[in-house]
C-alpha positions in Angstrom: 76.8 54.1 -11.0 80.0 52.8 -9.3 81.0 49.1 -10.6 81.2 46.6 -7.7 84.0 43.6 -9.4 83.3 40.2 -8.1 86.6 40.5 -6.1 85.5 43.4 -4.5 82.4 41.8 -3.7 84.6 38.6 -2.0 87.1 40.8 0.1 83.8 42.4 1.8 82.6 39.0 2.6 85.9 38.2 3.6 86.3 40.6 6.1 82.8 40.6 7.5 82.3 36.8 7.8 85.7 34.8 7.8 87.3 34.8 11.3 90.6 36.9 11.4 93.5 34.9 11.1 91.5 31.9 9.6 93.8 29.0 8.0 94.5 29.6 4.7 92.9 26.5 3.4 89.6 27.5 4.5 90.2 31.4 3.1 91.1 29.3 -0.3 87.6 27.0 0.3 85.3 29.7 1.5 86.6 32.1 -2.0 85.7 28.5 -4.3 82.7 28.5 -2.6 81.9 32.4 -3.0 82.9 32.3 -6.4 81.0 29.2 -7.5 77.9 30.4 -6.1 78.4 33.7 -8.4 78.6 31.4 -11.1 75.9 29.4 -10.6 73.4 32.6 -9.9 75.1 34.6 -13.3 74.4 31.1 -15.2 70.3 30.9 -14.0 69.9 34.9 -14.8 71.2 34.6 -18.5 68.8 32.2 -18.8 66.5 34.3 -18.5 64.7 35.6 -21.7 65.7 32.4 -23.3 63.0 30.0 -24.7 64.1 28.3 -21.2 62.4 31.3 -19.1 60.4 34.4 -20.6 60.8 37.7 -18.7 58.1 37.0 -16.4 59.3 33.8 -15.3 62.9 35.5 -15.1 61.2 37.9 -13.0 59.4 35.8 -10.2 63.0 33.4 -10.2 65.1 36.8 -9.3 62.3 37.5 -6.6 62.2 34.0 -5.4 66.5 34.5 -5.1 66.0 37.8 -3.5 63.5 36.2 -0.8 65.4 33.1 -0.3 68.6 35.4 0.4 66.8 37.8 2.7 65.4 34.8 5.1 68.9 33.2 5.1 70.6 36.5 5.9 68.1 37.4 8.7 68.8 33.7 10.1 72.5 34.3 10.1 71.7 37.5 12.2 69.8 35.9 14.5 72.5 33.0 15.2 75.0 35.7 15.7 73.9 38.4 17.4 74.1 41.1 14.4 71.6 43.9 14.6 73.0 46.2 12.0 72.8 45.7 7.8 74.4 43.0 6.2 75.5 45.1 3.2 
């Protein structure tokens, strides 16, 4: 299995969502933004399997992510015209 790092994961978004040439203080915005919602989705999964959430729980939170993702994903689409995979 090939390692994705977080950085590769921002420079993809980068390129397929930031408009070229955008100012750099929305490039510096956008990657505090990307970044802090990596943070904040890492920080819910390792609670999982804590007294906090038991696997199961852990398990319907990552599908209830997953879902929330997809219909936000498939809106974005919509709004811009984008028929091919987002991935």
């Amino acid at each position: 299995m090939k390692k994705t790092t977080i950085h590769q994961l921002w420079e993809y978004y980068r390129v397929k969502v930031l408009t070229l040439g955008a100012p750099p203080i929305q490039v510096r915005e956008c990657q505090q933004a990307f970044y802090a919602g990596i943070a904040s989705i890492m920080g819910e999964m390792f609670k999982i399997g804590t007294p906090d959430f038991t696997e199961e729980e852990g398990e319907q939170i990552v599908q209830e992510y997953m879902d929330e993702l997809t219909f936000y994903v498939e809106a974005f689409k919509l709004r811009h015209g984008i028929t091919t995979p987002c991935h």
